[in-house]
Structure formats: C-alpha cells, structure tokens
C-alpha positions as CSV (number, residue, x, y, z in Angstrom):
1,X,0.0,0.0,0.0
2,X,1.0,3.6,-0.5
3,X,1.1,6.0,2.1
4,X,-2.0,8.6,1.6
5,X,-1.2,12.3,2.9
6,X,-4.0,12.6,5.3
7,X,-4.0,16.3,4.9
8,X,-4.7,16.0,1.4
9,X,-7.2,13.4,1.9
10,X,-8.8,15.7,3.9
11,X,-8.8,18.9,2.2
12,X,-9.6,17.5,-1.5
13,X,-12.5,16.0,0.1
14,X,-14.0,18.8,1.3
15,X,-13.6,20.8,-1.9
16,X,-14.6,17.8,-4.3
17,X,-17.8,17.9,-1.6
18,X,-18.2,21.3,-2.1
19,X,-17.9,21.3,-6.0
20,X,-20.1,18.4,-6.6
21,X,-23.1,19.5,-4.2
22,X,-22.8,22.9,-6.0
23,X,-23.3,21.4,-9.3
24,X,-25.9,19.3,-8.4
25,X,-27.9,22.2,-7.1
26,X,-26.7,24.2,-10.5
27,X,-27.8,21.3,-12.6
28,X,-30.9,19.6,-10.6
29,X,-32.1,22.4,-9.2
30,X,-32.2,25.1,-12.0
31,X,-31.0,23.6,-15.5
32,X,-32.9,20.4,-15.4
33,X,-35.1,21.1,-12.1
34,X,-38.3,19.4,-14.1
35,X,-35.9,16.0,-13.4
36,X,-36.6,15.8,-9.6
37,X,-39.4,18.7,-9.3
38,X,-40.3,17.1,-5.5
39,X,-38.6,18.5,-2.6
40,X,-35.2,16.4,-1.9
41,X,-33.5,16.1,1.5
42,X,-30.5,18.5,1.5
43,X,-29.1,16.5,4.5
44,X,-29.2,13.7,2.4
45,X,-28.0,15.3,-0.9
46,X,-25.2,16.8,1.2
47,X,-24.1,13.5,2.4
48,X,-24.0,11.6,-1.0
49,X,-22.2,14.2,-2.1
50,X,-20.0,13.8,0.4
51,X,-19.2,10.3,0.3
52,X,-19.0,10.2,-3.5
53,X,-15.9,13.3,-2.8
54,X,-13.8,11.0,-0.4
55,X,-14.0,8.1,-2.4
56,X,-12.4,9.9,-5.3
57,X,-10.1,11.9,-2.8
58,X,-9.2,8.5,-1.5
59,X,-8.9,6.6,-5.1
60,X,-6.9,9.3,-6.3
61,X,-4.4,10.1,-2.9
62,X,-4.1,6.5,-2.0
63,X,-4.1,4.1,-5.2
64,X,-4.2,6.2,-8.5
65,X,-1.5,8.7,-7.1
66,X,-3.4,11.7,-9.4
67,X,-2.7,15.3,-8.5
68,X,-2.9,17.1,-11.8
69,X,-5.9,19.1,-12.6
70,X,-6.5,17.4,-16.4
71,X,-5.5,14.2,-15.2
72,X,-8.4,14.0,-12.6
73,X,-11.0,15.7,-14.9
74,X,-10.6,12.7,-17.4
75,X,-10.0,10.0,-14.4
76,X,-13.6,11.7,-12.3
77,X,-15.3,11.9,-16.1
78,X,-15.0,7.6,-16.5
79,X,-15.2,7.1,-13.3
80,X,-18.8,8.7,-13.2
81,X,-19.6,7.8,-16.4
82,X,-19.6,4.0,-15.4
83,X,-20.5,4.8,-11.8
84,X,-23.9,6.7,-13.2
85,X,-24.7,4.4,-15.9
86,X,-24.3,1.3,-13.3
87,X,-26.7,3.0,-10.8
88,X,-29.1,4.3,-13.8
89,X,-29.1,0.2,-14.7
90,X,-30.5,-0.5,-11.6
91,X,-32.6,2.1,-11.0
92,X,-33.8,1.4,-14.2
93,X,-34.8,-2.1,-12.8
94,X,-37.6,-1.2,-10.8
95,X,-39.5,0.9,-13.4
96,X,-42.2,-0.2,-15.5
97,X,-41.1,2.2,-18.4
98,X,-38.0,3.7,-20.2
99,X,-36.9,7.0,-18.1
100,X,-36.6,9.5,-20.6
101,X,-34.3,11.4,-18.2
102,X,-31.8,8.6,-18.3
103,X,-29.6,9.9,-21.0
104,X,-29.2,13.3,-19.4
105,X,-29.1,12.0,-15.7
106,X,-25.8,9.9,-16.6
107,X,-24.3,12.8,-18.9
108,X,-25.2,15.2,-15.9
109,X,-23.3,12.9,-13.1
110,X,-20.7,12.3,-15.6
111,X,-19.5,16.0,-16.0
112,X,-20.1,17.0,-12.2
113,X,-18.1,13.9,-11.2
114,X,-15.2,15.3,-13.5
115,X,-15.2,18.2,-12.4
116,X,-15.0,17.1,-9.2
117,X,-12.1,14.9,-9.9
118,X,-10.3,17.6,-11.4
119,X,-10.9,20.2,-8.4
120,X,-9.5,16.7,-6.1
121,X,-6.4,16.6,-8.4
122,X,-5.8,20.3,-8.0
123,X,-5.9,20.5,-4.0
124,X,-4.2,17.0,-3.7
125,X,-1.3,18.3,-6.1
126,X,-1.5,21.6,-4.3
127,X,-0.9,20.1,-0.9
128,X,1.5,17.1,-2.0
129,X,4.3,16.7,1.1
C-alpha cells in the first residue's frame, strides 16, 4: 500500500464535496429542475455528495496517485460515467417504463463527477508533502 497524505485526503474531500453539491444544485435544481421537481433532503443530498468526494479523494491520494488538474478531470469523467450508468441500470430495474431522463441523468453525473475529480487533483497536487 501507498502511504495517503491525510492532509490531502482531507482537504480534497472537502472541496470535491463542495464542488459536486454545488453542481448538483446548479444542474438539478435550475437547469434540469423538471428531473426531480419534489422537494429532496439537503441532508441527504449533502451527504452523497460527500461520500462520493472522499471516495475519489481517496482513489486518487491513495491508489491512482493523481494530483494534476486534467488528469483528474478525465479519471472523475469515466469514473462517473460507469458509476452513473451502473446505478441508472438498476434504477432502471424497478421501473415499468424507459426514463426519458436517463440519458441526461448519466451525462449530468458524468461531468459533475469530472469536475470534481479535477478540483480533487488540484488541491491533492497543491498540498502534496
């Protein structure tokens, strides 16, 4: 195993956090608001959004070693992309229908989560021992 800078860990979490609970609220709650129109838990929104950040922060600090900005924008963008499209699958499951959002739900997760992965780069690169 690698040793992970637990400082980085730390701080890139928080701002891929940040970044990705910001987009969601850009993209789900004024782009593409008629996707979820009900009321959603914040609590809960913030908290996904948190744990989806550290597991990137951790991926990257720990195993992937990635602290450049482009490098994490391409690594969070397939990363996402599978991630969104594997969750979409199941949701997709339980449905008696095709979601016509499903499309733009995995395109929307799959830029947010590289964006977030590029902001995680930056601030682990930025606070590299």
């Amino acid at each position: 195993y690698l040793i992970m800078n637990t400082k980085s860990f730390l701080l890139s979490g928080i701002a891929g956090t940040i970044v990705y609970f910001l987009f969601g609220w850009l993209f789900y709650g004024i782009l593409f608001s008629d996707i979820y129109p009900q009321e959603q838990s914040m609590l809960f929104i913030f908290l996904g959004s948190l744990f989806y950040a550290f597991t990137f922060a951790l991926i990257f600090n720990r195993w992937a070693q990635i602290s450049k900005f482009v490098t994490g924008l391409k690594a969070g963008f397939f990363i996402g992309l599978l991630l969104a499209l594997s969750i979409n699958f199941f949701m997709q499951a339980s449905t008696a229908g095709i979601d016509t959002d499903f499309a733009i739900t995995v395109a929307i997760n799959a830029v947010s989560a590289a964006i977030m992965g590029g902001v995680i780069a930056a601030v682990i690169g930025a606070t590299k021992a």
